[in-house]
N, C-alpha and C positions, 0 to 999 in steps of 0.2 A: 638796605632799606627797600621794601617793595613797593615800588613805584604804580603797579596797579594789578587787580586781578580781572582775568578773560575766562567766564565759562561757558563751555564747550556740550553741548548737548545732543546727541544722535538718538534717531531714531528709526525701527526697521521700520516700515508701511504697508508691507503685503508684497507683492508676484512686482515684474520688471516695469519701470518708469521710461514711458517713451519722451525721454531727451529732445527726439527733433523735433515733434513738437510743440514740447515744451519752449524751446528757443524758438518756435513762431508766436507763441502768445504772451510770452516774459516781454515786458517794458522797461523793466530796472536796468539798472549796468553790469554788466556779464564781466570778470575780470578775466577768464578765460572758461576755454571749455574744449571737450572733443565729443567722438559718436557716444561718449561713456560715462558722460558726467559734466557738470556745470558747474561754476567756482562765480559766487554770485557775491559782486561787494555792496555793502549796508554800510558801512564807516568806516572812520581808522580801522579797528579792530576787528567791524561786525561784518559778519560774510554768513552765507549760506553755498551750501554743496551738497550738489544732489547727486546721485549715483546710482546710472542706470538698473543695478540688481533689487531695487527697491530701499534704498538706504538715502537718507537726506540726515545731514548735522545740521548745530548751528554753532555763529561762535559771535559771544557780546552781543546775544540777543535776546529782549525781554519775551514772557511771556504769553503776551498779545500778540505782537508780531509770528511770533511760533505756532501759536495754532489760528492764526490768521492765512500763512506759508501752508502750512499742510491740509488745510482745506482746499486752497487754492490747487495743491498739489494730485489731492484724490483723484479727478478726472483723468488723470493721465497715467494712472495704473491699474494696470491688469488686473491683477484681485485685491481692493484693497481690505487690511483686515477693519474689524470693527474697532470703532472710538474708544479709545479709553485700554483696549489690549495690544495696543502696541509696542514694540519692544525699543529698550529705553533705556542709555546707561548716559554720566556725567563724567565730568571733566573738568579741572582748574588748570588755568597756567598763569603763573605767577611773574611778572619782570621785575626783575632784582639786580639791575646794572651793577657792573664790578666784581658779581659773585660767579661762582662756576654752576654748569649745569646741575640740577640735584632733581632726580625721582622719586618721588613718594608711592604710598598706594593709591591715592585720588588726584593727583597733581602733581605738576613739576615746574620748577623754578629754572628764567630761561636770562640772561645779561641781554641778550638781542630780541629784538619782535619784531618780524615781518610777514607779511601775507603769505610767503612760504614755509613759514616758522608755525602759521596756525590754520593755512593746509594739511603739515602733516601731523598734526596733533586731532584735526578732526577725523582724518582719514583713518588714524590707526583706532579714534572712540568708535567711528563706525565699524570696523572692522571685525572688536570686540562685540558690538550689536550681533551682527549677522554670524559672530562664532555662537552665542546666546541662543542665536536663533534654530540654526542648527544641530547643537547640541539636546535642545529640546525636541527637535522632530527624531531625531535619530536613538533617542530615549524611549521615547513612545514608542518608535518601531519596535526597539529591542525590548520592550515590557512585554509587546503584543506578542512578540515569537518565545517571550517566557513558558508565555500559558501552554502551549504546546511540547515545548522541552520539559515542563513537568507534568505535563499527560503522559509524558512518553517514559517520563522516571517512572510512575505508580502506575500506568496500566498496560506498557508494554508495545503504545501501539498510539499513531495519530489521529486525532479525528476531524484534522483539517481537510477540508475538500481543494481539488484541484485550483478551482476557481477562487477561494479562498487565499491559495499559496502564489496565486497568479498577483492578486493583487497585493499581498503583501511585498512580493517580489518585484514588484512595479514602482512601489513608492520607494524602496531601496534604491532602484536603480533612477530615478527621477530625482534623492536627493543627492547622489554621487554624480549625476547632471549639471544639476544647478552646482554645485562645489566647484565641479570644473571649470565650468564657466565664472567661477571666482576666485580664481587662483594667483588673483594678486596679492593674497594674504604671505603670501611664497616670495612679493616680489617689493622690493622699493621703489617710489616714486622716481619719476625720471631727474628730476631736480637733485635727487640726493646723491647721484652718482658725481655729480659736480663740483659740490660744496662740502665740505666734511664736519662743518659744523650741521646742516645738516640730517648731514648723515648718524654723526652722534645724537640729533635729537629723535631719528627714526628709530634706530636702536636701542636707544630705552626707554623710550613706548613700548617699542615689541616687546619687551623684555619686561616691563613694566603690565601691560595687559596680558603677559606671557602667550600671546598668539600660535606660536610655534607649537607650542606644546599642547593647547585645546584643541589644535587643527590637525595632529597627531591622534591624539585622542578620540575624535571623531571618527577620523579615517578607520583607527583600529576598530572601534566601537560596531561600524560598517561591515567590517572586513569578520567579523564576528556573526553578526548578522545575516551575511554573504553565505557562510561555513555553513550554518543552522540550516537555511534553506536550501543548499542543495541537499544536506540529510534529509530534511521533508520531499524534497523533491523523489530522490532515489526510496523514497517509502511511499511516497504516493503510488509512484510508476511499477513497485512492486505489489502492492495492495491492486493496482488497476490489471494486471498481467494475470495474478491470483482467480481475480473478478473473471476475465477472457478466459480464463483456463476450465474453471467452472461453469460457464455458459457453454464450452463448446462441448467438455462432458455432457454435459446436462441434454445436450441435444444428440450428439450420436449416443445418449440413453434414450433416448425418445424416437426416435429413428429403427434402432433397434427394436424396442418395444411393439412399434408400429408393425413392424414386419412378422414380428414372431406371431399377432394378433392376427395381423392377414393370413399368415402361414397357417396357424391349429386352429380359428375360429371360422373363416370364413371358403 
C-alpha cells in the first residue's frame, strides 16, 4: 500500500549560482551544504537544492513556494535565462513499506524515505535537466556546422570565414568547459558509497534517466563537431595560403611591369 507520493521537480536557470552568497542571504534551515550546492529543508519530506552549475530542484513542494524560490534565486545567477524557457523535468517517488525497490519511466517506489533517499532522487532529476540542456546546445552547434558540410557536398568549397569558424569553434570548446566542470554525472554521491541501499537507489535513477548513455551521446555528438571543424579549419588555412600566394604573384607582376615601363618608356 503506498503510504504517500513526493514529487520531485528540477529545474535548469541559466549560467552558475553563486552559493556563498546565497548562504549569506538564505534565513531558512540549511540541512547541509558545501562550496557547490545547498540541501535546503521545508518539511518531512519538502527540501530544496540548489546547485552551483545553475540547477535548483524541489522535492514536496507546491507551486507557489516554487516560483516564489526561484525568483528569490535569479539575483544570484550569472545569466539567468528568461521566465517561462526554463528547462524542467518531473519526478515521483512513491513509499510503499514492505515492498522492494521498483523503477518506472516517471517514478520509483522506495520501502524507506529519508532526506538522503530524496537527495539522490533530486540529484539524479537534476542531472537529466542539465543532460537536456546540453544536449540542446550541442545540437544547435551541430545543425550550424551542417550548413557548411553541405556547402561543401554541392559546391566543393567553404564559405565560412575565419572569424566565423573561430567562433563556432569557441562555443564548442565552452560547452566541453562547462561539461567538465560537471562531471559528476560520472560520479555518485558521497553518501552512496556507504550505504547500499543507497546506492541501489542511485543506480536505477542512473539507469532509469539513462544518464550514462546521453552524457555519451553528447561527448560523441562534440567529438563529431571537433572532427568537422578542424576540416574547416585546414580549408580555411588553405583557401588563406591560395589568397598569400596570389597576392604575392600579383605583386612581383607589378614590380615587374613597373621596371619593364621604366626600362622602354622612359
Amino acid at each position: 500500500m503506498i503510504l504517500q507520493k513526493i514529487k520531485i521537480v528540477a529545474y535548469w536557470l541559466g549560467g552558475n549560482i553563486d552559493i556563498k552568497k546565497l548562504k549569506q542571504v538564505y534565513v531558512g534551515k540549511i540541512h547541509s551544504g558545501s562550496s557547490t550546492e545547498i540541501f535546503i529543508k521545508k518539511g518531512d519530506c519538502s527540501y530544496i537544492c540548489v546547485q552551483n552549475y545553475g540547477d535548483v530542484s524541489f522535492s514536496d513542494c507546491d507551486e507557489k513556494s516554487i516560483l516564489e524560490f526561484i525568483s528569490f534565486l535569479k539575483p544570484f545567477i550569472d545569466v539567468p535565462v528568461l521566465t517561462g524557457k526554463e528547462y524542467m523535468e518531473d519526478f515521483e517517488v512513491e513509499i510503499n513499506p514492505g515492498q522492494p525497490l521498483n523503477f518506472e519511466y516517471n517514478s520509483m517506489q522506495v520501502p524507506v524515505i529519508s532526506a538522503d533517499v530524496i537527495k539522490i532522487a533530486m540529484l539524479n532529476v537534476s542531472q537529466s535537466v542539465v543532460l537536456d540542456y546540453f544536449t540542446e546546445l550541442c545540437q544547435n552547434i551541430l545543425f550550424e556546422t551542417n550548413k557548411y558540410t553541405q556547402e561543401l557536398e554541392l559546391r566543393g568549397k567553404v564559405g565560412i570565414s575565419k572569424t566565423q569558424l573561430m567562433k563556432l569553434v569557441g562555443k564548442t570548446l565552452n560547452i566541453q568547459n562547462r561539461i567538465t566542470d560537471s562531471l559528476y554525472f560520472l560520479d555518485a554521491p558521497d553518501t552512496v558509497w556507504e550505504d547500499e541501499y543507497l546506492s541501489e537507489i542511485n543506480g536505477g535513477l542512473s539507469n532509469t534517466f539513462n544518464l550514462k548513455t546521453r552524457f555519451k551521446e553528447i561527448e560523441y555528438t562534440l567529438k563529431i563537431i571537433d572532427n568537422n571543424h578542424q576540416t574547416f579549419a585546414q580549408l580555411v588555412q588553405h583557401r588563406d595560403a591560395n589568397k598569400l600566394e596570389w597576392i604575392i604573384i600579383l605583386l612581383i607582376f607589378f614590380e615587374v611591369l613597373n621596371t619593364l615601363v621604366g626600362k622602354y618608356f622612359f
